[in-house]
C-alpha positions as CSV (number, residue, x, y, z in Angstrom):
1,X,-34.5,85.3,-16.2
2,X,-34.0,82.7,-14.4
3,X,-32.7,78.6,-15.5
4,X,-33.8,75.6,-15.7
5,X,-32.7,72.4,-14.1
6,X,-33.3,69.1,-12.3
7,X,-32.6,67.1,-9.7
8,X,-31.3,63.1,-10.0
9,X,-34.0,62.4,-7.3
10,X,-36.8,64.7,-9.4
11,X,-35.0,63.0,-12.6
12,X,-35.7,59.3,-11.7
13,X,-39.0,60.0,-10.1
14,X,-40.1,61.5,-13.7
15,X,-38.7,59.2,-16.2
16,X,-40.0,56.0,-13.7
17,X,-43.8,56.9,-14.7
18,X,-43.5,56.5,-18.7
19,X,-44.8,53.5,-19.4
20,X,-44.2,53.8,-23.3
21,X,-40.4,53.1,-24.4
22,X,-40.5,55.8,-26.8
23,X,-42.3,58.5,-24.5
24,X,-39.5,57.3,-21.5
25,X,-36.6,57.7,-24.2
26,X,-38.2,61.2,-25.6
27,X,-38.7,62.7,-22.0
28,X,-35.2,61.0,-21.0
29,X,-33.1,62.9,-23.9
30,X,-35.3,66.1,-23.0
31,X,-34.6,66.2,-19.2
32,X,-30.8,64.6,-19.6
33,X,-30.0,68.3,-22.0
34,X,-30.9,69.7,-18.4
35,X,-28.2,71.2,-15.4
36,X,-29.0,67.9,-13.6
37,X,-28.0,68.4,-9.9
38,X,-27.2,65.6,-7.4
39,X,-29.9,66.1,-4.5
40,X,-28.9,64.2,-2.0
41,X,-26.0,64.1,0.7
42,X,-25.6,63.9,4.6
43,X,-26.4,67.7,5.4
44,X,-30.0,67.5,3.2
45,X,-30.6,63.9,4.5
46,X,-30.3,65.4,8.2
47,X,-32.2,68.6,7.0
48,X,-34.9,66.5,5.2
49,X,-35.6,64.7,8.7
50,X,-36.0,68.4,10.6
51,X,-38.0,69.5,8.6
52,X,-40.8,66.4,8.1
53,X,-40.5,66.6,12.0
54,X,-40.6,70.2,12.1
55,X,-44.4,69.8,10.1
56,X,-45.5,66.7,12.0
57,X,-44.9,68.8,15.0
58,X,-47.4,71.4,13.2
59,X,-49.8,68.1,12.9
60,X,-48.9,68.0,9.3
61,X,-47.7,64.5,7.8
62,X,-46.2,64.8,4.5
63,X,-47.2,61.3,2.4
64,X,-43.8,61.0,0.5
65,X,-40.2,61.3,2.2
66,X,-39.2,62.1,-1.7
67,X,-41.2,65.5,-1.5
68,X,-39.7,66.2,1.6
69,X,-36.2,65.5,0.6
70,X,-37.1,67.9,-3.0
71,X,-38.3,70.3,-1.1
72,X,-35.4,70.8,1.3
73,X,-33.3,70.5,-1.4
74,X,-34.8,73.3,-3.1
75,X,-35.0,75.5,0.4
76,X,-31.4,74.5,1.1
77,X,-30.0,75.6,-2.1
78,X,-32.4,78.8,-2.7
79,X,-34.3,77.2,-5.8
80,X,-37.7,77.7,-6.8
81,X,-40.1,74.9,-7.1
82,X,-42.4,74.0,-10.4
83,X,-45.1,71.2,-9.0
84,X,-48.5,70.5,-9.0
85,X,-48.5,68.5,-5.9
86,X,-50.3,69.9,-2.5
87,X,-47.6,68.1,-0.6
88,X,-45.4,71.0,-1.2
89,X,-47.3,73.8,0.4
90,X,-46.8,73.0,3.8
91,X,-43.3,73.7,2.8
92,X,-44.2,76.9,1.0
93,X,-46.7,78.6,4.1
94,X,-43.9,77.5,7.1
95,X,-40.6,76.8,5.9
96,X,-40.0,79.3,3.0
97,X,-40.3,77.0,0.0
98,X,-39.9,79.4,-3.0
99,X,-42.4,78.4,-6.2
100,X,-42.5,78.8,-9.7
């Protein structure tokens, strides 16, 4: 069985797209009762930058340096990713992403 939790950058990304105060304080409580992991430090920064040049290279341009920083978090740290965003597979098919 395995857990679930979330990243601050996955965290603030999320809770920034409620537009309703009471659906941002509902999905806020939800998400806060989750591990919540800090994503971002000097070794996944530099890592984040290989890797967007490491698909670029493959003539693949990922749209959102937040996707690319997610998913080498998730690469870095052996977690599996739940998305529905085709930004990740690139990630998946060449540098071992793991999804849920």
């Amino acid at each position: 069985m395995q857990s679930i939790c979330i990243g601050d950058l996955i965290l603030a990304e999320v809770l920034q797209g409620f537009r309703q105060d009471q659906d941002y304080q509902a999905a806020k409580t939800l998400l806060c009762s989750l591990p919540i992991y800090p994503m971002l430090g000097v070794e996944v920064s530099l890592k984040s930058a290989e890797n967007y040049r490491t698909l670029r290279k493959q003539g693949i341009t990922i749209r959102k340096t937040i996707d690319t920083m997610i998913a080498t978090f998730c690469i870095e740290n052996d977690f599996s990713l739940l998305h529905s965003d085709k930004d990740f597979q690139p990630f998946q098919q060449l540098l071992e992403l793991k999804i849920v």
